[in-house]
C-alpha positions, 0 to 999 in steps of 0.5 A: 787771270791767275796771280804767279806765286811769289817765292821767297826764302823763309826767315826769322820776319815770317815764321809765323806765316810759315808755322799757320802753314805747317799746322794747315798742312798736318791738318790736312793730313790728319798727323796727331800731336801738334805742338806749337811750341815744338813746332815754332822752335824747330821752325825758328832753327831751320830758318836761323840755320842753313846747315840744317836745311832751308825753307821757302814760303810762295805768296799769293797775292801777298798771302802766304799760300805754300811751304817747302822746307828740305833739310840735310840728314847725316849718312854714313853710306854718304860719307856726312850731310846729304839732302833728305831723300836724295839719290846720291851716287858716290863715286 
């Protein structure tokens, strides 16, 4: 029987779960230069900050197992803060 995932909102409390994640996901991906450090402080104000964006982190039988993190760009075309990757239709 498979266990539902368990989605919650990323916080200050589990941004290390949150940043073993992302070093799991750049590895995969093979993206060169990880930067923990970097990395934790970004991670820290993303979660700290919901102007930024916001992150999410889905647990599996209490293990964290995935991550979603959707942050705002600024645009001009937008007329300020949109979401990254978004198909806006000014009117």
């Amino acid at each position: 029987m498979m266990q539902a995932a368990a989605i919650t909102k990323a916080t200050e409390r589990n941004l290390q779960a949150l940043l073993v994640l992302v070093e799991q996901y750049w590895a995969f991906e093979e993206i060169p230069g990880v930067d923990r450090a970097l990395l934790s402080t970004q991670l820290a104000r993303i979660v700290s900050d919901s102007r930024l964006g916001e992150a999410w982190i889905a647990r599996i039988a209490c293990e964290a197992a995935a991550y979603l993190i959707g942050v705002y760009v600024f645009s001009l075309e937008h007329a300020g803060l949109t979401p990254e990757g978004a198909n806006w239709k000014g009117g």
